[in-house]
C-alpha positions as CSV (number, residue, x, y, z in Angstrom):
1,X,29.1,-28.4,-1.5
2,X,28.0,-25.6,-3.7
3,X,30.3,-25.9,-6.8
4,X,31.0,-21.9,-6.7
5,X,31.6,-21.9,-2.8
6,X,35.3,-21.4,-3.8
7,X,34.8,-18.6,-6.7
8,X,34.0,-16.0,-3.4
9,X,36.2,-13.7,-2.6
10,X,38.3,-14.3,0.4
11,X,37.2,-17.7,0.8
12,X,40.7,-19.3,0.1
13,X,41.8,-17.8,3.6
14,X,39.2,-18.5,5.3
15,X,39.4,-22.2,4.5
16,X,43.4,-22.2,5.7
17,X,42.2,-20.6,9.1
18,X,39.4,-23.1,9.6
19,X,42.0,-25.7,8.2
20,X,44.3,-25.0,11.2
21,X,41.8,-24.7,13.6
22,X,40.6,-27.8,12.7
23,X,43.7,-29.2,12.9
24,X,44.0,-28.1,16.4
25,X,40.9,-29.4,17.7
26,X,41.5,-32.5,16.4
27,X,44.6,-32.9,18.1
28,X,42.7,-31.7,21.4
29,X,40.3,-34.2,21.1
30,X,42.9,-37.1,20.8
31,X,45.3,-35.6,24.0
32,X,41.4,-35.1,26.0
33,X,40.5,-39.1,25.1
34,X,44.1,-39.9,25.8
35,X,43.8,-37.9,29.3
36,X,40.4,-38.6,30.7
37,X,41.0,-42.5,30.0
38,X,44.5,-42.4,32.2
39,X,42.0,-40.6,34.4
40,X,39.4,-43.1,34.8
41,X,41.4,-46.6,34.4
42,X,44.0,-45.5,37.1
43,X,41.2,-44.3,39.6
44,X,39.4,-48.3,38.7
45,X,43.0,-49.5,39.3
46,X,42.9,-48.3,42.6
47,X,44.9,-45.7,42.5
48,X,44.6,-42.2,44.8
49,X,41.8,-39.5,43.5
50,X,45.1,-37.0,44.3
51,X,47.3,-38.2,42.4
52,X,45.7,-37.2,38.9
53,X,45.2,-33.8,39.4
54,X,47.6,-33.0,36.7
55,X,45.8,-35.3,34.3
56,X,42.7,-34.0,34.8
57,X,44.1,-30.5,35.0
58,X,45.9,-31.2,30.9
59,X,42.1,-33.1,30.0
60,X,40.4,-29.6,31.4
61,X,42.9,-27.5,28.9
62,X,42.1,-29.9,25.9
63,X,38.7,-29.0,26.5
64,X,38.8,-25.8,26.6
65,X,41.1,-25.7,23.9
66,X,38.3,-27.9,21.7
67,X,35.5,-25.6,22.2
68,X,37.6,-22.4,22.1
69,X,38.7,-23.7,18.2
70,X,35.1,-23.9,17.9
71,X,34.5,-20.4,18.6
72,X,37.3,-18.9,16.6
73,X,35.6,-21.2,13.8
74,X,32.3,-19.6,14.2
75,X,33.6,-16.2,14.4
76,X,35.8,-16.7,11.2
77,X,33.0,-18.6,8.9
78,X,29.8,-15.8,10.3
79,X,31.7,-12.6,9.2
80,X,32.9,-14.6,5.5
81,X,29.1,-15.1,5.4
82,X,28.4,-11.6,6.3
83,X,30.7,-10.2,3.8
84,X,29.8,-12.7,1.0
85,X,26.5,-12.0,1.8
86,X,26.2,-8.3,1.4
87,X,28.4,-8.3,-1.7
88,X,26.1,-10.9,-3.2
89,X,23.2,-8.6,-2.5
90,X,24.9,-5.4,-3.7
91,X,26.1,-7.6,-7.0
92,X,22.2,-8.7,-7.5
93,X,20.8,-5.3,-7.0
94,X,23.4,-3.7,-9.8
95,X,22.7,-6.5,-12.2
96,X,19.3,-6.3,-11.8
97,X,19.5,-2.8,-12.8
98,X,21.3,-3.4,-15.5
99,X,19.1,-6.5,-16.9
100,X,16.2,-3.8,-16.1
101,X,12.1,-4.4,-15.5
102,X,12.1,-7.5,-17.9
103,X,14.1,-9.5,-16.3
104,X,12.4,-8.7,-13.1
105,X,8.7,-9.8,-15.2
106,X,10.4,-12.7,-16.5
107,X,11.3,-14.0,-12.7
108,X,8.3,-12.6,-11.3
109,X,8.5,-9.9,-8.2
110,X,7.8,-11.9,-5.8
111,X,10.7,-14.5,-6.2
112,X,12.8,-11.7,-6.8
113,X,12.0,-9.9,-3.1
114,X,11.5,-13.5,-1.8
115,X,15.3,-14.0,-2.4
116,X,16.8,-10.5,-2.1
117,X,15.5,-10.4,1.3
118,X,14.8,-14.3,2.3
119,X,17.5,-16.2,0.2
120,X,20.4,-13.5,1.3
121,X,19.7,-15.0,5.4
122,X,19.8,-18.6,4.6
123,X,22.9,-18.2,1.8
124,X,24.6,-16.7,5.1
125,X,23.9,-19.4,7.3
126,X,24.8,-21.9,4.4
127,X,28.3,-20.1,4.6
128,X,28.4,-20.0,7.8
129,X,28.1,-23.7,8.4
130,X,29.0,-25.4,5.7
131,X,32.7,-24.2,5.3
132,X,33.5,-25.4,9.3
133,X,31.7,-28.9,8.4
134,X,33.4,-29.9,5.1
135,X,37.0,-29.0,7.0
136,X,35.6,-30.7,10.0
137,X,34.7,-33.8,7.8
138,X,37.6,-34.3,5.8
139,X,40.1,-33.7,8.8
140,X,39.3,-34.9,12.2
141,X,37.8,-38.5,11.1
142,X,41.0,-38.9,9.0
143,X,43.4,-38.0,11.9
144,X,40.9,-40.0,14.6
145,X,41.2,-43.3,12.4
146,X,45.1,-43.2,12.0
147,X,45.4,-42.7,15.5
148,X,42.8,-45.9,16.5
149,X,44.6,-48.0,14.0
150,X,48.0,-47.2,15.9
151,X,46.2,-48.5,18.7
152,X,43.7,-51.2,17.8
153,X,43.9,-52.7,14.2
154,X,40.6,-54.2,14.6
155,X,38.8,-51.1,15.9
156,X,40.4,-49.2,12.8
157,X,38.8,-51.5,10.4
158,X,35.4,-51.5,12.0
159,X,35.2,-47.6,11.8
160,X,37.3,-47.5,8.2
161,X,34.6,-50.2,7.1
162,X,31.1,-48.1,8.4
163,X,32.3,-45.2,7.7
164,X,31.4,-45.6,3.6
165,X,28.4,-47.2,4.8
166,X,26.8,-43.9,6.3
167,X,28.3,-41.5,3.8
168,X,26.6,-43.7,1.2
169,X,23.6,-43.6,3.4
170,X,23.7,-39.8,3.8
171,X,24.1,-39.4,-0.1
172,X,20.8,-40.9,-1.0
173,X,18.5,-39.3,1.8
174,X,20.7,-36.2,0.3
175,X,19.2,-36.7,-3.7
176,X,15.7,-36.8,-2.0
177,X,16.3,-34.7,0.6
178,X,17.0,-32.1,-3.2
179,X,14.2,-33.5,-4.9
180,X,11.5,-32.4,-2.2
181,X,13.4,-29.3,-1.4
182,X,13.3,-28.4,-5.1
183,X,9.5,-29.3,-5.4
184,X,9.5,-26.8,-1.8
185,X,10.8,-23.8,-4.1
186,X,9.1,-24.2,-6.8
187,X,5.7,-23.8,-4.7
188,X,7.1,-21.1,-2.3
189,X,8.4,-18.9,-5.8
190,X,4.9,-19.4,-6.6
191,X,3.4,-18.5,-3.4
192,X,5.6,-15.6,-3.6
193,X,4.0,-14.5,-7.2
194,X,0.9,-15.0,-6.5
195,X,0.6,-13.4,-2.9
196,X,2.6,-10.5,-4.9
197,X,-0.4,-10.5,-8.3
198,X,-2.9,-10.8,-5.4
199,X,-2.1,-8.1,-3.4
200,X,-1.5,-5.9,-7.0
201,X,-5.0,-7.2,-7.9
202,X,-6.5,-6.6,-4.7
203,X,-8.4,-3.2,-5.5
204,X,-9.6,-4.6,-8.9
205,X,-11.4,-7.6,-7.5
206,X,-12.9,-5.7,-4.8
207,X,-14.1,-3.9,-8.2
208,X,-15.7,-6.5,-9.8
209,X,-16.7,-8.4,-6.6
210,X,-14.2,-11.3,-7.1
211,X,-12.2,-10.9,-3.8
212,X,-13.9,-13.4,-1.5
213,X,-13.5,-16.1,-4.1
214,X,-10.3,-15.4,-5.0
215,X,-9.4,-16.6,-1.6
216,X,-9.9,-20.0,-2.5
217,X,-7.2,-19.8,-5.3
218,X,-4.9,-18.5,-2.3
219,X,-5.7,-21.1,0.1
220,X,-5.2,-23.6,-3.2
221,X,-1.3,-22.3,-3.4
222,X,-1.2,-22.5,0.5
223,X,-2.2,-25.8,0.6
224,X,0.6,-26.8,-2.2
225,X,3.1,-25.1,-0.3
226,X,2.2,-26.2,3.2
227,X,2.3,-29.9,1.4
228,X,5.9,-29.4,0.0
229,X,7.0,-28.4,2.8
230,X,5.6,-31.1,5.2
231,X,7.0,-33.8,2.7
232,X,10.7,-31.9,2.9
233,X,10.0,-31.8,6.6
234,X,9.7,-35.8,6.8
235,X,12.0,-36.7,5.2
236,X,14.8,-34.6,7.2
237,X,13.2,-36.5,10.2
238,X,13.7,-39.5,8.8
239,X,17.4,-38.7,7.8
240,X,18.3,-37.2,11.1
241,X,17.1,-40.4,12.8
242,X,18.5,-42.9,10.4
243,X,21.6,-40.8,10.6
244,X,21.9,-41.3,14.3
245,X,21.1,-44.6,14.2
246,X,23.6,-45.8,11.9
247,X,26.4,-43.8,13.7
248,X,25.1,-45.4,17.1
249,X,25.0,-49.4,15.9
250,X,28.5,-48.5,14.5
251,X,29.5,-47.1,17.6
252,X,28.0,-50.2,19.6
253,X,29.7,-52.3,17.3
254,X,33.3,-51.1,18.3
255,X,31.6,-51.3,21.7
256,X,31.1,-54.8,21.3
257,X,34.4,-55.4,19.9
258,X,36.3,-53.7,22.7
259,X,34.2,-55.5,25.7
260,X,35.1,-58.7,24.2
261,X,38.7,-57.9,24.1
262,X,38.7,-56.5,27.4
263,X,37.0,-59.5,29.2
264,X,39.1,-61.9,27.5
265,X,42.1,-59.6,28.3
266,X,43.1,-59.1,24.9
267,X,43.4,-55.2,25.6
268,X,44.4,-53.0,28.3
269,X,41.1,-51.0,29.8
270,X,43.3,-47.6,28.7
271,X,43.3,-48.5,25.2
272,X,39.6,-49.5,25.7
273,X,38.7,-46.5,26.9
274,X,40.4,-44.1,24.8
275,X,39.1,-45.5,21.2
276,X,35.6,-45.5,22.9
277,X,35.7,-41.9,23.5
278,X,37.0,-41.5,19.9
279,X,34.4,-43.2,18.6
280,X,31.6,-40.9,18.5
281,X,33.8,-37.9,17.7
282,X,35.2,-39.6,14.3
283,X,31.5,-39.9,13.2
284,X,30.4,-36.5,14.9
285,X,32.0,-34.5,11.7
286,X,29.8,-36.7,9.1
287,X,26.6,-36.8,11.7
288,X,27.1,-32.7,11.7
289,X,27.1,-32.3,7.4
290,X,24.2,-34.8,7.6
291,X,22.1,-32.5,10.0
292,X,23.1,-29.6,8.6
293,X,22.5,-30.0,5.0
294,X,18.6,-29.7,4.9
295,X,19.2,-26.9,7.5
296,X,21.2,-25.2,4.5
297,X,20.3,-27.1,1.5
298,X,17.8,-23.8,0.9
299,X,20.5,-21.4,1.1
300,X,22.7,-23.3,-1.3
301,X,19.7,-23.4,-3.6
302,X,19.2,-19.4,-3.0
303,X,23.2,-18.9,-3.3
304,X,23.0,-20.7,-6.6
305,X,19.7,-18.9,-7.7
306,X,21.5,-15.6,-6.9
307,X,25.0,-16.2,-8.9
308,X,23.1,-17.3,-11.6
309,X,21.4,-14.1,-12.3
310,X,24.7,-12.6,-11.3
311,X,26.9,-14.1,-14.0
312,X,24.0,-14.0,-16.8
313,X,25.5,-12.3,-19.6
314,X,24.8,-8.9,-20.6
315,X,25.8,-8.0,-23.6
316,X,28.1,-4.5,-23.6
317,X,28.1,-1.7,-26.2
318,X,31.3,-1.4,-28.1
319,X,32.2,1.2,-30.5
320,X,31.9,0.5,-34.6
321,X,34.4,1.8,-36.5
322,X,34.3,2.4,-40.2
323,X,36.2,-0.7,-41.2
324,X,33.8,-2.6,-39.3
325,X,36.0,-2.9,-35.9
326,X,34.4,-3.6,-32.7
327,X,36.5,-1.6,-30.2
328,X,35.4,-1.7,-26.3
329,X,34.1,1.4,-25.1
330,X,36.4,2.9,-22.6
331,X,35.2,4.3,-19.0
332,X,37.0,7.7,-19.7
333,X,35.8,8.0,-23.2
334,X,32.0,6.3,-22.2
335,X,31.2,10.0,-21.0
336,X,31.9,12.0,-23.7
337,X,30.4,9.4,-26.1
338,X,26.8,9.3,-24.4
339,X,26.7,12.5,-23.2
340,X,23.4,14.3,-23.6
341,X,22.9,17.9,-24.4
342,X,20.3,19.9,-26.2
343,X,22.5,19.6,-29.6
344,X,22.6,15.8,-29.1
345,X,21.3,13.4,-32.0
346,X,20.5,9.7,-31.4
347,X,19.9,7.4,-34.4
348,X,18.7,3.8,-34.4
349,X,19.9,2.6,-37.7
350,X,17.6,-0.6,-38.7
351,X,17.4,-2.3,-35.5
352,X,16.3,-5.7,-34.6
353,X,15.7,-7.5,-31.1
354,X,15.1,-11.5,-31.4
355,X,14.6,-13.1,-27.6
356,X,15.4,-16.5,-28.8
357,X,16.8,-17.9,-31.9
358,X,13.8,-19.2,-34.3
359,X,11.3,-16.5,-32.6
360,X,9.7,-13.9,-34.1
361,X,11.7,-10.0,-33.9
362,X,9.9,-8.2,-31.1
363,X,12.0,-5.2,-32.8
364,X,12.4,-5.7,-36.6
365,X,14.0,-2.9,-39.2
366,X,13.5,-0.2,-36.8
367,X,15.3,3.3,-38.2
368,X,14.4,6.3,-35.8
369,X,16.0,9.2,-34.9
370,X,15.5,11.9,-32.2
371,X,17.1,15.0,-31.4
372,X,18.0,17.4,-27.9
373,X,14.8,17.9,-25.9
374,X,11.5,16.7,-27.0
375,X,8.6,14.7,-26.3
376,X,8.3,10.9,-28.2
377,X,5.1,9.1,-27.7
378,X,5.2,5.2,-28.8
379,X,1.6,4.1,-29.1
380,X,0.4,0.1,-30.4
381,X,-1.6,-2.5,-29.3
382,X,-0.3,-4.6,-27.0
383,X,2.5,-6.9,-28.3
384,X,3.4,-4.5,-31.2
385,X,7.0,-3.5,-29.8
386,X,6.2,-0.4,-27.3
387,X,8.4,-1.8,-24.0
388,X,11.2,-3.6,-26.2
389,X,11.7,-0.1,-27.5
390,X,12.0,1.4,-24.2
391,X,14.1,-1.5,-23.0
392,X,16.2,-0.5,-25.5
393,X,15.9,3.1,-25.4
394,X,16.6,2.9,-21.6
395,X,19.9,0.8,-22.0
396,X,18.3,-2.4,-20.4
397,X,18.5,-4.3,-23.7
398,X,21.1,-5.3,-26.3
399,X,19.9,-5.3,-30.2
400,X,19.9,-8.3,-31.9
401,X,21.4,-6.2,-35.0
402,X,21.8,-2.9,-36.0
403,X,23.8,0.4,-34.8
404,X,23.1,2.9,-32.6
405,X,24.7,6.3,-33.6
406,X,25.1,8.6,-30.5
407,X,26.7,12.2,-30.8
408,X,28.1,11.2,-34.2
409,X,29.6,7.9,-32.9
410,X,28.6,4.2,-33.7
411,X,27.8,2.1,-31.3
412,X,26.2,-1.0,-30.9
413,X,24.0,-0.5,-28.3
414,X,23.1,1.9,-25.5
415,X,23.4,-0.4,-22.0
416,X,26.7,1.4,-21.2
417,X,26.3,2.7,-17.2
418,X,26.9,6.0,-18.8
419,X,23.6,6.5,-20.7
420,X,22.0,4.9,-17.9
421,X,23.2,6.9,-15.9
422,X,21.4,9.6,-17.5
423,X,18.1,8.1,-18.1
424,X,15.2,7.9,-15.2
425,X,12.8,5.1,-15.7
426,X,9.0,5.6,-14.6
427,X,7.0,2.3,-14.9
428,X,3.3,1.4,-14.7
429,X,3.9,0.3,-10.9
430,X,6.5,2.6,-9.5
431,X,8.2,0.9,-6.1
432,X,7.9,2.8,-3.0
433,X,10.7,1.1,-0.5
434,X,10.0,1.0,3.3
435,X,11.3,4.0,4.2
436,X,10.6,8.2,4.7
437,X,9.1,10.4,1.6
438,X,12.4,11.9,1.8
439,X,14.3,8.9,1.3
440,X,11.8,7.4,-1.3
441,X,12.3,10.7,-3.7
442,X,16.0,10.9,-3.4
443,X,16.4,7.3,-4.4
444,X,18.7,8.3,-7.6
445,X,20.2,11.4,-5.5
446,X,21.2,9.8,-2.3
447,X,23.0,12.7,-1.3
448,X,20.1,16.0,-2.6
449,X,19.6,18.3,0.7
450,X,15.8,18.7,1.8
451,X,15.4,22.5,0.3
452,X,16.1,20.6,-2.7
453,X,13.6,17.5,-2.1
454,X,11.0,20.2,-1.1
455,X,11.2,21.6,-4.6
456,X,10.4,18.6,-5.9
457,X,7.6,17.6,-3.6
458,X,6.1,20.9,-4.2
459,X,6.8,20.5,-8.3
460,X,5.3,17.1,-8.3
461,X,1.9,18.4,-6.4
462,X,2.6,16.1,-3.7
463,X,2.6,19.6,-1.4
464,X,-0.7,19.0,-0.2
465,X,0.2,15.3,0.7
466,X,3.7,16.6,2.8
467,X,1.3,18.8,4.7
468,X,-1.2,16.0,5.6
469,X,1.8,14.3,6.9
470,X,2.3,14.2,10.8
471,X,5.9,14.2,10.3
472,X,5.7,15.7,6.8
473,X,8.6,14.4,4.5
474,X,10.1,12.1,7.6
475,X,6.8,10.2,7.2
476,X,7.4,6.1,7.1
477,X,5.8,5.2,3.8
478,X,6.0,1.8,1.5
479,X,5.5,-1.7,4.0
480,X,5.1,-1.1,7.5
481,X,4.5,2.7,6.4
482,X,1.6,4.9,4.5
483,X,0.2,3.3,2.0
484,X,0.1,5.8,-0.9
485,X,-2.4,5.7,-3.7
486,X,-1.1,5.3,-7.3
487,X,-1.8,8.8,-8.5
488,X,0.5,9.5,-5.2
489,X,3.4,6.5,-6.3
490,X,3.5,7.8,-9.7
491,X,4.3,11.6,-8.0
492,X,7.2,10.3,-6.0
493,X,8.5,8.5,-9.1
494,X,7.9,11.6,-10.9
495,X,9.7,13.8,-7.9
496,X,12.5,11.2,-7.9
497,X,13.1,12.1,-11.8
498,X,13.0,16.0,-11.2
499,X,15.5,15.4,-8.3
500,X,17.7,13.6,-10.3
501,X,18.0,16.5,-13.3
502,X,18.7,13.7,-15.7
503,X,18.0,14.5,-19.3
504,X,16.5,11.3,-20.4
505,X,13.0,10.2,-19.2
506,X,11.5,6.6,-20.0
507,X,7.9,6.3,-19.4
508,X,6.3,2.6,-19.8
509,X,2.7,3.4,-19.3
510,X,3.0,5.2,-16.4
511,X,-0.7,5.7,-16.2
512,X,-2.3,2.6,-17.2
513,X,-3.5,1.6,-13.5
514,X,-5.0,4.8,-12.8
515,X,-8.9,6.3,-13.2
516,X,-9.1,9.1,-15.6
517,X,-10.4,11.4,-13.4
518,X,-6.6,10.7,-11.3
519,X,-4.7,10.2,-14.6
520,X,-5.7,14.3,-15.9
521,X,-4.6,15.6,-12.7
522,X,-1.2,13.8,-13.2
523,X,-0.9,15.0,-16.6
524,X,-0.9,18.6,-15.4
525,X,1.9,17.8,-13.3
526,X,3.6,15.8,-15.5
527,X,3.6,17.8,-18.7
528,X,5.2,20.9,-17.5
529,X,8.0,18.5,-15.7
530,X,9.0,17.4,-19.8
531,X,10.4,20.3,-20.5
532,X,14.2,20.7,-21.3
533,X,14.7,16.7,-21.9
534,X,14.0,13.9,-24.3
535,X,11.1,12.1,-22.9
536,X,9.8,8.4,-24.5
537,X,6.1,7.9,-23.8
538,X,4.7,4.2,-24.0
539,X,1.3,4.7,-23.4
540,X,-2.4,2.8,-24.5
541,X,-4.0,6.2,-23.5
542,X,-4.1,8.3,-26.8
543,X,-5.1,11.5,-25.0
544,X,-1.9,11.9,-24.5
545,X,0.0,12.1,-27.8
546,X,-1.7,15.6,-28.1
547,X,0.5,16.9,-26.5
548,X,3.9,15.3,-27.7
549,X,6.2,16.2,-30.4
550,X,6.4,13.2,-32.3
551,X,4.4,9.9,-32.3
552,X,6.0,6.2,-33.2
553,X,3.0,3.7,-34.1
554,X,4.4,0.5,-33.6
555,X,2.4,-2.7,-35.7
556,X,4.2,-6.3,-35.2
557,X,7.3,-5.4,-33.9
558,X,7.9,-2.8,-36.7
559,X,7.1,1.6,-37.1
560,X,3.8,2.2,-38.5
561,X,3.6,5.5,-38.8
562,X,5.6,8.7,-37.5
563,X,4.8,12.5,-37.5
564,X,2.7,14.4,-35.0
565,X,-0.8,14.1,-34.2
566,X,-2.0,16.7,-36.7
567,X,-0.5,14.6,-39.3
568,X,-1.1,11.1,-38.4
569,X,-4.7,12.3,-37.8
570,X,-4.8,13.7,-41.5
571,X,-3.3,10.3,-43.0
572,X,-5.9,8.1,-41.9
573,X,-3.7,5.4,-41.1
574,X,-2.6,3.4,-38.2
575,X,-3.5,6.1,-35.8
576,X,-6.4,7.1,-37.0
577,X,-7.5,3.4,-36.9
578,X,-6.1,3.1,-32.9
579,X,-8.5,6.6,-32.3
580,X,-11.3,4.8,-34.2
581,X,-11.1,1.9,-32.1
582,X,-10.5,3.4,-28.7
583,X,-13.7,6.2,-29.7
584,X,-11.3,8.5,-27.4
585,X,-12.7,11.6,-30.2
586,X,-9.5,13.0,-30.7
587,X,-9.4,15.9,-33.4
């Protein structure tokens, strides 16, 4: 059983329903044992099929009472998995937003989708059928075997003695049952990467001719996946049959036992009959969990994948006082603190970002400061500091030291939902979801009327697309949709940040998968779409810092150089060295 099955919400009740129902079938499956073997040893007695009507009549009610438990079981552990389900989802989405675009690099996409979309199914149907089985488990056998010992010692001790012996059984095919299944995910996350970097990929090895053989590194990853699986696939064969086989010599061995007993007429054929029937059904609970747990052992592995990304930690901004206090930002005060207006000033006073303990700083000393609307580029080579800055900038990353001052207040960092709430994120790779244009550009203004999405659409230059469109902005776009080009993605991310009117844009080369001859078109559109708000740039391209404000040249995690490109250009320094070595002839 998953060890946070009983940290969900509403699970506690849940487990007192099934508890009772449970209950209740058990006692239906005693009174049905008890009735159909009156039934059947008084007709082999002789006696008159019309005369046990009413037997049969109370054996037909325990039935129906049995399956109808059943059924109320069902009902009660599908909508717990529904509802845990959903929230689960929602709760992964929200945190993933928070942890921001590195923590979806570090997992890689494709497990990420794999288990938002895949791993949310099979944690319900864990839920759903683990919760009735553990009940099931640790009630019915229990009352079964009091009942069989208050009829037949000898029969109690033969179940109470193979019971252990299967559970044992089931434990160890479990632990292997784990290790393949773990060996299963490891291949399918990496199926799910690589099918996800393939299909990124796609147009630039059809560039350099490389797509035919890069087949064969798919089919490779196939092939280790399709392996896994067929190895987790045996051995659930194996446990299923074992698992029936044990139950079924155990069975035959009460059997046995009682035939003996009978002959020898050591037992009435009433008493007989009635632990026989019970026989099966006290090993039917265990047989179930066995059955079911490589049927859910994926979902408990997705549920635990899911709650673990959940309940990472994410560090929250607190406000510094001047005696050095750390005092917790309030939600009413958090707007007025990170509120952004043309007058606004935002300081980073010497920060520093360390992933791990003994690493190098990917931030180190940094001590910027920007003010109401303008236009930032950050420029370096790669691995200098440019997208731990925007992390950082955006709210999706907590300094490792340093301050933050924000509207003349000290914090310690900006991942409050308030300044994110303020900020729209553009990234190389924009996602387009499977849905309309309409939907896809509203994305952080669910609720923006289409006059308003028009404007945006026609601001963004995606006009000329709309109209190409047989059912213009209700056009299906993303999978199962129209597949966009990038110049057209980056548009709609671009429309999605107009929409939104928020005063903070992060841009982490935004451009970087394009052609040039696509990339100047964008810029046209983008540039004019800058105005009004504080916009951070991390770009490769240098074409670009023409046109902004101020420019950060970030070296080894640390600033460079700042000033404009007038100046930089005049200093000769690390700029000039990055135009040098690009031979971009900027003047």
């Amino acid at each position: 059983m998953d060890k946070n099955l009983l940290r969900y919400k509403g699970v506690m009740p849940v487990f007192l329903i099934v508890g009772f129902l449970t209950l209740v079938q058990s006692v239906s499956i005693l009174l049905l044992a008890k009735w159909l073997a009156e039934v059947i040893s008084a007709l082999f007695a002789g006696e008159p099929l019309k005369e046990q009507w009413g037997t049969a009549l109370l054996f037909l009610l325990a039935f129906l009472v049995r399956h109808a438990c059943a059924m109320l079981m069902g009902r009660v552990s599908y909508r717990f998995a529904e509802m845990t389900g959903s929230s689960m989802r929602r709760e992964m989405m929200d945190k993933l937003f928070q942890l921001g675009p590195r923590m979806v690099g570090d997992r890689g996409t494709g497990n990420l989708v794999t288990l938002v979309l895949e791993g949310v199914t099979k944690f319900r149907t864990y839920l759903e059928l683990i919760i009735p089985r553990m009940v099931g488990m640790s009630v019915t056998p229990a009352l079964l075997l009091i009942y069989v010992y208050t009829q037949d010692m000898t029969s109690g001790i033969i179940l109470t003695v193979t019971m252990p012996i299967i559970i044992v059984f089931m434990i160890l095919i479990g632990m292997t049952a784990r290790k393949q299944m773990d060996r299963q995910l490891k291949s399918y996350r990496t199926l799910s990467n690589h099918f996800v970097d393939s299909l990124r990929g796609l147009e630039t090895l059809k560039f350099l001719g490389r797509s035919r053989s890069h087949s064969q590194s798919i089919s490779d990853v196939s092939d280790r996946y399709r392996s896994a699986t067929m190895r987790t696939l045996r051995v659930a064969f194996m446990s299923s049959f074992a698992m029936d086989f044990f139950t079924m010599l155990s069975v035959a061995t009460v059997a046995v036992s009682l035939g003996l007993r009978l002959v020898n007429e050591q037992m009435t054929l009433l008493t007989g009959l009635t632990i026989l029937i019970l026989a099966p059904e006290y090993f039917l609970p265990v047989r179930l969990v066995g059955t079911d747990f490589h049927a859910t052992l994926d979902g408990k592995e997705a549920g635990e994948a899911m709650k673990s990304i959940i309940d990472r930690d994410t560090v929250k901004a607190v406000l510094l006082e001047a005696e050095g206090n750390e005092v917790a930002i309030e939600a009413e005060s958090a707007g007025s603190i990170f509120k952004w207006h043309p007058e606004s000033t935002l300081t980073l006073n010497d920060l520093s970002v360390q992933y791990e303990a003994g690493d190098l700083s990917s931030l180190k000393g940094i001590s910027l400061q920007f003010k109401g609307a303008s236009k930032i580029g950050i420029i370096g080579e790669s691995g200098a500091g440019k997208s731990t800055l925007v992390d950082v900038l955006g709210g999706f990353l907590h300094p490792t030291s340093g301050s933050i001052t924000i509207n003349d207040n000290h914090v310690s960092a900006l991942t409050d939902e308030a300044w994110r709430k303020q900020t729209s994120y553009i990234p190389q790779r924009p996602y387009i979801f499977s849905g309309t244009l309409a939907d896809n550009v509203r994305f952080y203004y669910p609720e923006a009327a289409l006059e308003d999405i028009a404007r945006a659409v026609a601001a963004t230059g995606l006009s000329r697309l709309v109209a190409s469109l047989p059912n213009g902005l209700d056009e299906m776009i993303g999978g199962g949709g129209r597949a966009l080009s990038g110049g057209q993605e980056q548009r709609v991310a671009l429309a999605r940040a107009l929409l939104s009117s928020r005063p903070i844009m992060l841009l982490d080369e935004p451009t970087a998968h394009l052609d040039i001859e696509t990339e100047v078109e964008l810029k046209e559109t983008m540039l004019p779409l800058f105005a009004g708000k504080l916009v951070f740039l991390a770009t490769h391209r240098l074409h670009w810092m023409v046109d902004m404000d101020l420019i950060i040249v970030m070296q080894q995690g640390q600033v460079a150089e700042i000033g404009t490109h007038g100046e930089l250009v005049a200093r000769k320094g690390a700029y000039y060295e990055l135009i040098q070595a690009q031979l971009e002839g900027l003047h």
